[in-house]
CHARMM-style PDB file with segment names, atoms N, HN, CA, C and O in Angstrom:
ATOM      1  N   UNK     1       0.826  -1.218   0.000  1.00  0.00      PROA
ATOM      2  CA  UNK     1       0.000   0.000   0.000  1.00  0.00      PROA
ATOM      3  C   UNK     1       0.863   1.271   0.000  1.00  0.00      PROA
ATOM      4  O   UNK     1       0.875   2.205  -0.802  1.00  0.00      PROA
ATOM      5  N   UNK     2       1.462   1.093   0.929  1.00  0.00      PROA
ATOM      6  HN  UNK     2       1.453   0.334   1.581  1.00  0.00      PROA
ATOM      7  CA  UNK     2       2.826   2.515   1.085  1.00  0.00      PROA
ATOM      8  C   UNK     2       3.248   2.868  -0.163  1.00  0.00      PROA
ATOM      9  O   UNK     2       2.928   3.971  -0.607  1.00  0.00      PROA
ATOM     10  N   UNK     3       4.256   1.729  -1.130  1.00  0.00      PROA
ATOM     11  HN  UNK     3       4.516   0.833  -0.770  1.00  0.00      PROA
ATOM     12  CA  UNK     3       4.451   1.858  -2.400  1.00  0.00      PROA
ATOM     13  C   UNK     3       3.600   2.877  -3.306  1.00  0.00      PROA
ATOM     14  O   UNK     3       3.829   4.014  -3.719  1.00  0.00      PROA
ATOM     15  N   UNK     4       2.584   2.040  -3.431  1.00  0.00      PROA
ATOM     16  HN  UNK     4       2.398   1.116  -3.096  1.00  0.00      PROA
ATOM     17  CA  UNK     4       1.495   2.721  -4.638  1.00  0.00      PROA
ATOM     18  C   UNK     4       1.270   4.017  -4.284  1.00  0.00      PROA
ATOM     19  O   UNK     4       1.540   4.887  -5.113  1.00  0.00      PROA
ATOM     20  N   UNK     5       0.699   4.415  -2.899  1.00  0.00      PROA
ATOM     21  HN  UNK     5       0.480   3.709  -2.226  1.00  0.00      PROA
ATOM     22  CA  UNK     5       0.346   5.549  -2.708  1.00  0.00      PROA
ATOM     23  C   UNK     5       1.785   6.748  -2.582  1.00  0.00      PROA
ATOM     24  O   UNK     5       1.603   7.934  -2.307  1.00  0.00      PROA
ATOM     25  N   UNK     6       2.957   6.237  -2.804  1.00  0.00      PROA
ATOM     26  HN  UNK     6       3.105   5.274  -3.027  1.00  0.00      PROA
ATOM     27  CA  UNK     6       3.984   7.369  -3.063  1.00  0.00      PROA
ATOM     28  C   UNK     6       4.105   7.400  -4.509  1.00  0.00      PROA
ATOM     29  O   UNK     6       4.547   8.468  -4.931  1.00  0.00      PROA
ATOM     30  N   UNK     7       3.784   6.364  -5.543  1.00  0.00      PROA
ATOM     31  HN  UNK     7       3.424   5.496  -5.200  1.00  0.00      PROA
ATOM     32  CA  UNK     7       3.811   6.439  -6.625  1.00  0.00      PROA
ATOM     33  C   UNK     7       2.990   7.623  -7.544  1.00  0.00      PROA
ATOM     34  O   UNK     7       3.488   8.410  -8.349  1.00  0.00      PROA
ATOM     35  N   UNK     8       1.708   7.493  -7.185  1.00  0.00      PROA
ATOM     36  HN  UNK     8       1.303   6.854  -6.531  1.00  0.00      PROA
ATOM     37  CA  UNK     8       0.935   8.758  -7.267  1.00  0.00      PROA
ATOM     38  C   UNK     8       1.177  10.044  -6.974  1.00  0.00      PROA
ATOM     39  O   UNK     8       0.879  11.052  -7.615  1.00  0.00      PROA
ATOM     40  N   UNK     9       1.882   9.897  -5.700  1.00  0.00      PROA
ATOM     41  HN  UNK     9       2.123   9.078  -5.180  1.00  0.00      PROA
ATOM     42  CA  UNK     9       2.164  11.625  -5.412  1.00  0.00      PROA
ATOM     43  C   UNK     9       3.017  12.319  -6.367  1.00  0.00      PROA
ATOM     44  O   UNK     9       2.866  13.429  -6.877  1.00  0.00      PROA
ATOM     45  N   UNK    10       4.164  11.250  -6.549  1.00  0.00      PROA
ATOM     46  HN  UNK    10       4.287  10.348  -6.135  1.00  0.00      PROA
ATOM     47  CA  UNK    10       5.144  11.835  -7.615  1.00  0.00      PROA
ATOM     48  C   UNK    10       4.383  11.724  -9.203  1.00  0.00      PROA
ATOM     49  O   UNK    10       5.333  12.234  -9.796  1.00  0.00      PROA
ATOM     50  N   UNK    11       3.825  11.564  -9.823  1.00  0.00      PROA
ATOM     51  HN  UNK    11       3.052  11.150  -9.342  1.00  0.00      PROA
ATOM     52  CA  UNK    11       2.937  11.648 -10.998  1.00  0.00      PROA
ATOM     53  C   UNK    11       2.377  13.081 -11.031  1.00  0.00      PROA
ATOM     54  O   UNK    11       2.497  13.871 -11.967  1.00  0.00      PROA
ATOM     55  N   UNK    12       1.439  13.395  -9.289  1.00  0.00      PROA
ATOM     56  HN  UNK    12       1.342  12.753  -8.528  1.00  0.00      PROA
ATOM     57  CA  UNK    12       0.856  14.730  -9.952  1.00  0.00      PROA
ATOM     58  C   UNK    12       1.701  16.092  -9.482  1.00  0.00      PROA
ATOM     59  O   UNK    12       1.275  17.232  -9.666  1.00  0.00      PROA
ATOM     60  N   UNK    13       3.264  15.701  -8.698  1.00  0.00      PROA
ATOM     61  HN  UNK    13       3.611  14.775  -8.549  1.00  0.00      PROA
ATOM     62  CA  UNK    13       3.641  16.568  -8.623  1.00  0.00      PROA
ATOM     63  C   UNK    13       4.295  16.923 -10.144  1.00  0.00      PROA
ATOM     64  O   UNK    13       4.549  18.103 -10.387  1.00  0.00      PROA
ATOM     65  N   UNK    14       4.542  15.963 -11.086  1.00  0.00      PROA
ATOM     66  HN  UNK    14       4.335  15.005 -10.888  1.00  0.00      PROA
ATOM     67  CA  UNK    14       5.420  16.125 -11.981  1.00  0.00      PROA
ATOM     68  C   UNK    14       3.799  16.955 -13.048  1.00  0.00      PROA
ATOM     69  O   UNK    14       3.773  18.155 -13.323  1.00  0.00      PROA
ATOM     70  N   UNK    15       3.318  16.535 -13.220  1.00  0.00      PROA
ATOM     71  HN  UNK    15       3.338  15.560 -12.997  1.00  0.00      PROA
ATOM     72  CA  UNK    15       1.905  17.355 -14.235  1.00  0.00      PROA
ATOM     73  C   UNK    15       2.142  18.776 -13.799  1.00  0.00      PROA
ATOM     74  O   UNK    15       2.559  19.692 -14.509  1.00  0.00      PROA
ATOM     75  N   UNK    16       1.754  18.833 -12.292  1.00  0.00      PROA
ATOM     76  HN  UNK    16       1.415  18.090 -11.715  1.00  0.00      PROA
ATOM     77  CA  UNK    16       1.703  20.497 -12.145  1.00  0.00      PROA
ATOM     78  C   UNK    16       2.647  21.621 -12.402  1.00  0.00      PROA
ATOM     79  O   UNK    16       2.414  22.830 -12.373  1.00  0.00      PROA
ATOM     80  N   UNK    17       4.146  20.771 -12.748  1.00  0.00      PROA
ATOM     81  HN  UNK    17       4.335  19.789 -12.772  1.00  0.00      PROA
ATOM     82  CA  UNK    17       5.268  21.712 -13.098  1.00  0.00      PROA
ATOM     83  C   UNK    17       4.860  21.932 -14.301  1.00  0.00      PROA
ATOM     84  O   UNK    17       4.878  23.130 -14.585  1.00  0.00      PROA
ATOM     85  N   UNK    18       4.414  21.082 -15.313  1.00  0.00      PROA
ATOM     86  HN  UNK    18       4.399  20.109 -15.082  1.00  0.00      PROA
ATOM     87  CA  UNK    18       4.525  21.102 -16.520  1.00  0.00      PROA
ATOM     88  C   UNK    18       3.440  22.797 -16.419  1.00  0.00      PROA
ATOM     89  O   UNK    18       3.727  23.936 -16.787  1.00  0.00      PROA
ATOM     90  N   UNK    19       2.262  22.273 -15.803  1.00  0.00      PROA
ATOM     91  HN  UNK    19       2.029  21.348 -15.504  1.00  0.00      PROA
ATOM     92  CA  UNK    19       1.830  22.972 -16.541  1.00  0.00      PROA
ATOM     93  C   UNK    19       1.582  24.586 -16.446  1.00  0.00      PROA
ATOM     94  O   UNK    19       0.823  25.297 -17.106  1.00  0.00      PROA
ATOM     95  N   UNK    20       2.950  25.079 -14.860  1.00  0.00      PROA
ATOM     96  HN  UNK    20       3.566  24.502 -14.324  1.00  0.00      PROA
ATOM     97  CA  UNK    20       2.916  26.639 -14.673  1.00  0.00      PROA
ATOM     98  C   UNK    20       4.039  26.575 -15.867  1.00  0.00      PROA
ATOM     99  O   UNK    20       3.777  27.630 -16.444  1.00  0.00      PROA
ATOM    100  N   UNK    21       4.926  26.098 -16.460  1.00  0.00      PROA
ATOM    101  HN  UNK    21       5.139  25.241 -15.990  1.00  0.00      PROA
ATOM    102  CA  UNK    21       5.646  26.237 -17.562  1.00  0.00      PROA
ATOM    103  C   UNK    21       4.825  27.001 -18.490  1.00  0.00      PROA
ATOM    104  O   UNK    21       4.964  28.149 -18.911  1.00  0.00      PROA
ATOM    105  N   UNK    22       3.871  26.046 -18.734  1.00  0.00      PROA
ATOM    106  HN  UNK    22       3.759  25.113 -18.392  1.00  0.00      PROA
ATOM    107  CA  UNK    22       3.468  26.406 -20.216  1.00  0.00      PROA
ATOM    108  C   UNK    22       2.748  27.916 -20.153  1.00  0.00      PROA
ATOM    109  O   UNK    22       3.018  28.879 -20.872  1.00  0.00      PROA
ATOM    110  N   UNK    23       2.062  27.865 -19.415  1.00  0.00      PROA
ATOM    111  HN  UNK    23       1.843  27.084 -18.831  1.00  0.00      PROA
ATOM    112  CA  UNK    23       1.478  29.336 -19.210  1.00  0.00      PROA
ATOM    113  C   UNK    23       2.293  30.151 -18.700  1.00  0.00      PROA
ATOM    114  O   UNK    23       1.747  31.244 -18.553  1.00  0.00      PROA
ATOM    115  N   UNK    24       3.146  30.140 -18.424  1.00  0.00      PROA
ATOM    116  HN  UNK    24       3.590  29.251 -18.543  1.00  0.00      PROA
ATOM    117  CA  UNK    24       4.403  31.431 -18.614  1.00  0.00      PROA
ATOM    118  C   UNK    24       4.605  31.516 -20.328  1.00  0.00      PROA
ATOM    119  O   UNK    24       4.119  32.354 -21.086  1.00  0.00      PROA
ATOM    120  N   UNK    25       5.202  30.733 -20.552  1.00  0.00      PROA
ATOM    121  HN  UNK    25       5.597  30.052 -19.935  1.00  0.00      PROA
ATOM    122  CA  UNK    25       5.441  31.038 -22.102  1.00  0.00      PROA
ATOM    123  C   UNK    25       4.553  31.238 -23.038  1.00  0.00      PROA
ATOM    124  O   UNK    25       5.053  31.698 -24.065  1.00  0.00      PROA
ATOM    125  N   UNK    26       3.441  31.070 -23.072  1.00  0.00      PROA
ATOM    126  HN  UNK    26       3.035  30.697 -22.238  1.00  0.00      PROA
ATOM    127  CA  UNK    26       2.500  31.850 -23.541  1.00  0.00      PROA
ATOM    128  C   UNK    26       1.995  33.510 -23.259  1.00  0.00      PROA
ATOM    129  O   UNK    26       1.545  34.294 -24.095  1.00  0.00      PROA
ATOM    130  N   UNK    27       2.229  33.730 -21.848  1.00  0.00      PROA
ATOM    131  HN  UNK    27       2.594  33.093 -21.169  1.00  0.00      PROA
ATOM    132  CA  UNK    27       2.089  35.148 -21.995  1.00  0.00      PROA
ATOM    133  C   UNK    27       3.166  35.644 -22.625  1.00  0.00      PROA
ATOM    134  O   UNK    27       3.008  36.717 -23.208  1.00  0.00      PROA
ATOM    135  N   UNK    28       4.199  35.144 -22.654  1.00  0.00      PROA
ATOM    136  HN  UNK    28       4.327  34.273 -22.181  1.00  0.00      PROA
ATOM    137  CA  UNK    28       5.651  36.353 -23.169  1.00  0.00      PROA
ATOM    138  C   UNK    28       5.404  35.863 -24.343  1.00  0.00      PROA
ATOM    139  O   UNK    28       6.490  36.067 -24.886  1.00  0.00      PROA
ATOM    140  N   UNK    29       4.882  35.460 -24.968  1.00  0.00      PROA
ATOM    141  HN  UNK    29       4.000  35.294 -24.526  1.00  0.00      PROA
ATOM    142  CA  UNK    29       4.897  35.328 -26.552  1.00  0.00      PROA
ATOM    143  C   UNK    29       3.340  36.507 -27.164  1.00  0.00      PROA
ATOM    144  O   UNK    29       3.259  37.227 -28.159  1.00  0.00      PROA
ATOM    145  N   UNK    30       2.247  36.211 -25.952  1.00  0.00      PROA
ATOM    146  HN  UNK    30       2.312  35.625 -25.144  1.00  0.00      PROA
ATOM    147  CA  UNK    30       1.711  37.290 -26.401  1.00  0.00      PROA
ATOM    148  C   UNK    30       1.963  38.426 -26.350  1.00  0.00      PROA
ATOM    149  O   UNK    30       1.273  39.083 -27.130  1.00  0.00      PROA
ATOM    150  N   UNK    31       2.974  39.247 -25.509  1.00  0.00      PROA
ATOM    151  HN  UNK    31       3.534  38.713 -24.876  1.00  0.00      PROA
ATOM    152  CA  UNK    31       3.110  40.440 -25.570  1.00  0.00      PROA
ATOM    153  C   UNK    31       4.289  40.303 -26.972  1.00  0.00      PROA
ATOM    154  O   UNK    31       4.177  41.254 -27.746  1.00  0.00      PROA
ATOM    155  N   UNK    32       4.963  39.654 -27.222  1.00  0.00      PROA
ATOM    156  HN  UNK    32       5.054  38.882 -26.594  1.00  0.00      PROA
ATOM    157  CA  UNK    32       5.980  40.015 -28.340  1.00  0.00      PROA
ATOM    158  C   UNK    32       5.145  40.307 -29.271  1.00  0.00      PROA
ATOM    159  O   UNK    32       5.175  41.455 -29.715  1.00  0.00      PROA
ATOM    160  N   UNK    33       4.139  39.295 -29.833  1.00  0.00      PROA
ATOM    161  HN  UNK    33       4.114  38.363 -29.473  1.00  0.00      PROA
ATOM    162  CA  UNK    33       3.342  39.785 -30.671  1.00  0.00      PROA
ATOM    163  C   UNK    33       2.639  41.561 -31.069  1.00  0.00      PROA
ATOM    164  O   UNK    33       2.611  42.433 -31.938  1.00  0.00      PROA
ATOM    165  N   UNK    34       2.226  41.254 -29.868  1.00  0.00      PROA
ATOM    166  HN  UNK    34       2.249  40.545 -29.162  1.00  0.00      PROA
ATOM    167  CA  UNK    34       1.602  42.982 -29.946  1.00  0.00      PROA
ATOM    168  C   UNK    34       2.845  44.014 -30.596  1.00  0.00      PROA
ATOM    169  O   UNK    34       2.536  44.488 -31.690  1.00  0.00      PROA
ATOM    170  N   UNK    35       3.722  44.276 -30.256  1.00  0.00      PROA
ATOM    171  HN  UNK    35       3.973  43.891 -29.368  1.00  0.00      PROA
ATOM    172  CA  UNK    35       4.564  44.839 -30.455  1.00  0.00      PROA
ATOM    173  C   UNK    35       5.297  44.939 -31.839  1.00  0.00      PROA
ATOM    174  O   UNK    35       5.939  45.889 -32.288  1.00  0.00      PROA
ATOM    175  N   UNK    36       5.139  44.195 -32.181  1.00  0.00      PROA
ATOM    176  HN  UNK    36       4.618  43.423 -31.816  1.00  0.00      PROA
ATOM    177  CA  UNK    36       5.586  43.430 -33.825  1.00  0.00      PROA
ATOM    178  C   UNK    36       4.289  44.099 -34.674  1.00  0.00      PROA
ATOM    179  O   UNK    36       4.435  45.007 -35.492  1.00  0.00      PROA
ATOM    180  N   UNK    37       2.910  43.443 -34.305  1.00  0.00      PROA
ATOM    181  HN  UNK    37       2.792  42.706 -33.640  1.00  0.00      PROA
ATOM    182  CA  UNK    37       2.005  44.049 -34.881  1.00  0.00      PROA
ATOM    183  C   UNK    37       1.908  45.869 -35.118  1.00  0.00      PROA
ATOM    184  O   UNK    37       1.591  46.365 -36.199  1.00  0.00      PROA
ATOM    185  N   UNK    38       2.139  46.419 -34.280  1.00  0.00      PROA
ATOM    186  HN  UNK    38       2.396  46.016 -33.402  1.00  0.00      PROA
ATOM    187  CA  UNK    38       2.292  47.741 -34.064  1.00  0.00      PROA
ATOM    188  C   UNK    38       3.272  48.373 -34.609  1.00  0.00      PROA
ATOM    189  O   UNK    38       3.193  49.600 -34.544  1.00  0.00      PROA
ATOM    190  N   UNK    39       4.516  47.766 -35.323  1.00  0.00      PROA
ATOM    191  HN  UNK    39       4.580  46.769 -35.375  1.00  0.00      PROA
ATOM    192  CA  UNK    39       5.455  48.242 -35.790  1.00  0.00      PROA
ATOM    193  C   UNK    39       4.806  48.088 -37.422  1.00  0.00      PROA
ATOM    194  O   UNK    39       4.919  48.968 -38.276  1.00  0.00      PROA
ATOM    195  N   UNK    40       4.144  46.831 -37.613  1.00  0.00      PROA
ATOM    196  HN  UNK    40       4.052  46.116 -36.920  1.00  0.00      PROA
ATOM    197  CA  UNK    40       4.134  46.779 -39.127  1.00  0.00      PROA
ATOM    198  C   UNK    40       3.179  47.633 -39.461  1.00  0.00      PROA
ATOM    199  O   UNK    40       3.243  48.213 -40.545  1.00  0.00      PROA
ATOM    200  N   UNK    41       2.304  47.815 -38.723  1.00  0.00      PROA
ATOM    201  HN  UNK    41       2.252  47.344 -37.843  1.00  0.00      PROA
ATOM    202  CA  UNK    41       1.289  48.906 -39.064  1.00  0.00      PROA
ATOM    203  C   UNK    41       1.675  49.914 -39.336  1.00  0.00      PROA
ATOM    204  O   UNK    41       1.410  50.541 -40.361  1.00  0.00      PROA
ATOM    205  N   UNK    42       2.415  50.256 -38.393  1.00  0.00      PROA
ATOM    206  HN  UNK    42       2.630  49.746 -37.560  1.00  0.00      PROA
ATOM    207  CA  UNK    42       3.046  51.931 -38.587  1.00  0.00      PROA
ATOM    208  C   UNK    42       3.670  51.985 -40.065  1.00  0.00      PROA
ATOM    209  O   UNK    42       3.446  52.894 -40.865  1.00  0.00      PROA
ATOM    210  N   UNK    43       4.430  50.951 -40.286  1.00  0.00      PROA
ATOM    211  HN  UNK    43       4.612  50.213 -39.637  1.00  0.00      PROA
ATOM    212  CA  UNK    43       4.994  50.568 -41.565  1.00  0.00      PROA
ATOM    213  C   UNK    43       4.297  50.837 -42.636  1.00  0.00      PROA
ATOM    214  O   UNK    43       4.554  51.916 -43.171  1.00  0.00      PROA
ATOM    215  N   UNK    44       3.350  50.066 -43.194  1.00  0.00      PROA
ATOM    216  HN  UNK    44       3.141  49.190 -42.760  1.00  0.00      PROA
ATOM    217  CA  UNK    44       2.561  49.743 -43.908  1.00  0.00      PROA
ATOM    218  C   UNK    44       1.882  51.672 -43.846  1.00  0.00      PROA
ATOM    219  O   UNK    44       2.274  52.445 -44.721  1.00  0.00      PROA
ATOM    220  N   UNK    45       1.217  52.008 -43.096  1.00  0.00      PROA
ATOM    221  HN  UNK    45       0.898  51.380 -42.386  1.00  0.00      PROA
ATOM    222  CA  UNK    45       0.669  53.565 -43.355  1.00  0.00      PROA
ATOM    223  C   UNK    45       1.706  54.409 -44.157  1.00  0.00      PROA
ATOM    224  O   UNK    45       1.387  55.071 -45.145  1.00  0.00      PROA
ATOM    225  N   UNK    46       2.736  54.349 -43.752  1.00  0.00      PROA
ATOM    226  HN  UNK    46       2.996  53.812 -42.950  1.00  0.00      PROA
ATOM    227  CA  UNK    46       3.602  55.297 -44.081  1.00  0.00      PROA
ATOM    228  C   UNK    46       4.093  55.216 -45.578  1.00  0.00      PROA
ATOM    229  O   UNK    46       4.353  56.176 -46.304  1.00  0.00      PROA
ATOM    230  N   UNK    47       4.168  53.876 -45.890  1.00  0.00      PROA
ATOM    231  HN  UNK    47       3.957  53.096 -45.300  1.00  0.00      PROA
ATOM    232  CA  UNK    47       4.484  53.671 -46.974  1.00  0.00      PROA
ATOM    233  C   UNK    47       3.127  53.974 -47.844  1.00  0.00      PROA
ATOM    234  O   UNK    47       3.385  54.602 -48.870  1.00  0.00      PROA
ATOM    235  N   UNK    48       2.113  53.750 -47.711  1.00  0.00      PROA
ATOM    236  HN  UNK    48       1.903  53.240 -46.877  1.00  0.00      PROA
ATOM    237  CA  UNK    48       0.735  53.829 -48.397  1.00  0.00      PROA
ATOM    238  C   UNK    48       0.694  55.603 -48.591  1.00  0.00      PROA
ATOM    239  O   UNK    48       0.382  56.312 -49.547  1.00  0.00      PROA
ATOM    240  N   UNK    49       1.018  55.811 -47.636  1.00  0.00      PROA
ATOM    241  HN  UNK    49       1.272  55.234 -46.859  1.00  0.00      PROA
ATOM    242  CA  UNK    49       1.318  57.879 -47.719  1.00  0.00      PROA
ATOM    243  C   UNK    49       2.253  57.819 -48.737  1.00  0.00      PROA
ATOM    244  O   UNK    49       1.923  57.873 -49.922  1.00  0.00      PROA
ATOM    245  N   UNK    50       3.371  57.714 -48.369  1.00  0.00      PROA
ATOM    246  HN  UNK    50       3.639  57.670 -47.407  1.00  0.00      PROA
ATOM    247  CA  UNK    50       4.503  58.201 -49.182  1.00  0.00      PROA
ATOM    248  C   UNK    50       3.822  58.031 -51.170  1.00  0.00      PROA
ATOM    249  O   UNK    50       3.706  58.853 -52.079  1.00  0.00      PROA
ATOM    250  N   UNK    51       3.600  56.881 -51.081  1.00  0.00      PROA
ATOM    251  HN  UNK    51       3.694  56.213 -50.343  1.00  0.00      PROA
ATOM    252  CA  UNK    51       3.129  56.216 -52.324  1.00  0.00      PROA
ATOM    253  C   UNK    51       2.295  57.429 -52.975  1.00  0.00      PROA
ATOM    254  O   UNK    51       2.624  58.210 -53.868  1.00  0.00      PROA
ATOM    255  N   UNK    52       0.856  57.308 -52.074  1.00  0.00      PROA
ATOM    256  HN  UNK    52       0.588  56.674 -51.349  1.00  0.00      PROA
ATOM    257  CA  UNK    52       0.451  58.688 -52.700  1.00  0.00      PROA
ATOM    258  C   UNK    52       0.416  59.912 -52.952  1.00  0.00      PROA
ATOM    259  O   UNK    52      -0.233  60.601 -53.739  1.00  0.00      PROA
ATOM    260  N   UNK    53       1.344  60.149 -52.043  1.00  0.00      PROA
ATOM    261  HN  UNK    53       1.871  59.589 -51.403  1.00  0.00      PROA
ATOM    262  CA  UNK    53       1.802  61.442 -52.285  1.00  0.00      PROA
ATOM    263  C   UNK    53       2.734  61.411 -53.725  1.00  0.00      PROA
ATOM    264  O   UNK    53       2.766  62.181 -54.685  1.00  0.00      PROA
ATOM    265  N   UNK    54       3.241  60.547 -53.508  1.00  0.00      PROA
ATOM    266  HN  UNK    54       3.215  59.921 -52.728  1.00  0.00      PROA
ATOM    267  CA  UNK    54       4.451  60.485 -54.802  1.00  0.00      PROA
ATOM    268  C   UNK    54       3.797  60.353 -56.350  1.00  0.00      PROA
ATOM    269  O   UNK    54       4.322  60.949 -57.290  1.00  0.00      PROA
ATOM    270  N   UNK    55       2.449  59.407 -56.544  1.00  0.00      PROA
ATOM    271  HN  UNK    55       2.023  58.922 -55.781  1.00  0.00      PROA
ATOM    272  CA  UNK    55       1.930  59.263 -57.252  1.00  0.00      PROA
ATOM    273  C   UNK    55       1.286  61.048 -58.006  1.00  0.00      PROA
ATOM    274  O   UNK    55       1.451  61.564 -59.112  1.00  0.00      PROA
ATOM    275  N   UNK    56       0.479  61.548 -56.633  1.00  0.00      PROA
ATOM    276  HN  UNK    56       0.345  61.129 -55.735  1.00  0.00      PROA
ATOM    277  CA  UNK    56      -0.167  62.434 -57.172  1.00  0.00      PROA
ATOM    278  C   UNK    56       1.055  63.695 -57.579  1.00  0.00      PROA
ATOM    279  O   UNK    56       0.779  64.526 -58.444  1.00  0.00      PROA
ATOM    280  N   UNK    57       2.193  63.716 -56.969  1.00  0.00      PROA
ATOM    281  HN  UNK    57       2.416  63.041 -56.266  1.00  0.00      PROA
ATOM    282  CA  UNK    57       3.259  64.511 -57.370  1.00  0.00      PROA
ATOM    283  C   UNK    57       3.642  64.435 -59.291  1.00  0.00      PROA
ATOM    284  O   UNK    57       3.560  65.402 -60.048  1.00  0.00      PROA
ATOM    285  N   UNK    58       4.020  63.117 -59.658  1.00  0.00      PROA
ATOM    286  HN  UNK    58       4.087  62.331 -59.044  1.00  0.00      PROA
ATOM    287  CA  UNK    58       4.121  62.314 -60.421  1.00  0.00      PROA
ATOM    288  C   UNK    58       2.945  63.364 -61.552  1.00  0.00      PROA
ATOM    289  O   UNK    58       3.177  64.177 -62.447  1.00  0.00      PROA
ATOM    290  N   UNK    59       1.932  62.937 -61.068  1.00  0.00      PROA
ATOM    291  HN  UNK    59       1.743  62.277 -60.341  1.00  0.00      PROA
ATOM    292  CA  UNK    59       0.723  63.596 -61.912  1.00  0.00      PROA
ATOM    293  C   UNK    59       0.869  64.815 -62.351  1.00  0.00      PROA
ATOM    294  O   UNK    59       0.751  65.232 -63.503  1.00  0.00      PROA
ATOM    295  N   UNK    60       1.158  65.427 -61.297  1.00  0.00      PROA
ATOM    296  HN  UNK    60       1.254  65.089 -60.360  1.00  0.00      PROA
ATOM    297  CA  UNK    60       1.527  67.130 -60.837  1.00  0.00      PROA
ATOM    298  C   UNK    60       2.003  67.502 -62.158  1.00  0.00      PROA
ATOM    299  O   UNK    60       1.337  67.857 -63.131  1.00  0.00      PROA
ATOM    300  N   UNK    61       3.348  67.354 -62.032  1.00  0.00      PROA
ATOM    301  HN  UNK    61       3.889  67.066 -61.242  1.00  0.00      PROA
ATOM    302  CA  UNK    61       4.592  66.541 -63.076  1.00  0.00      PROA
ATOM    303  C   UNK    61       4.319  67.159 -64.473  1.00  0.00      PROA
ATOM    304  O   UNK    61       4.924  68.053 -65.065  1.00  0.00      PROA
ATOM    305  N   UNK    62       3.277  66.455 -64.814  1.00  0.00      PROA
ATOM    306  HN  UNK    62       2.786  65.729 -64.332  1.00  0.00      PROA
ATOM    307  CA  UNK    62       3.405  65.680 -66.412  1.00  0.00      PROA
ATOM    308  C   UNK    62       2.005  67.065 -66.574  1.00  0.00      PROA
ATOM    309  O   UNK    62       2.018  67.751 -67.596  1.00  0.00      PROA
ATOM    310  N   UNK    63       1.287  67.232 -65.862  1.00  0.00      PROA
ATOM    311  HN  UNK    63       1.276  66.675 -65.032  1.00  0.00      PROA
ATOM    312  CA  UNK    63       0.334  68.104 -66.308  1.00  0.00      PROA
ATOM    313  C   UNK    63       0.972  69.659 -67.112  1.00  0.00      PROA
ATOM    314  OT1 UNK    63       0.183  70.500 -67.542  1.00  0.00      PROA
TER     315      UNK     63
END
């Protein structure tokens, strides 16, 4: 009886490490994200400006 019932203890102590692991590394991966997202955006606008501005310059131009 002694046996078995130490066998168990060590089983769910080993699950519960696993699983404050994993949920740590999931939050630090969601904040990297955000941050990444927010850069390409900024990206992406600026270039969509520049573009048209340059385009309608372009136009300007030739008129």
């Amino acid at each position: 009886m002694s046996k078995k019932k130490k066998k168990k203890k060590k089983k769910k102590k080993k699950k519960k490490k696993k699983k404050k692991k994993k949920k740590k590394k999931k939050k630090k991966k969601k904040k990297k994200k955000k941050k990444k997202k927010k850069k390409k955006n900024d990206n992406n606008n600026n270039s969509q400006k520049r573009s048209y501005f340059e385009i309608e310059y372009l136009i300007y131009q030739q008129i």
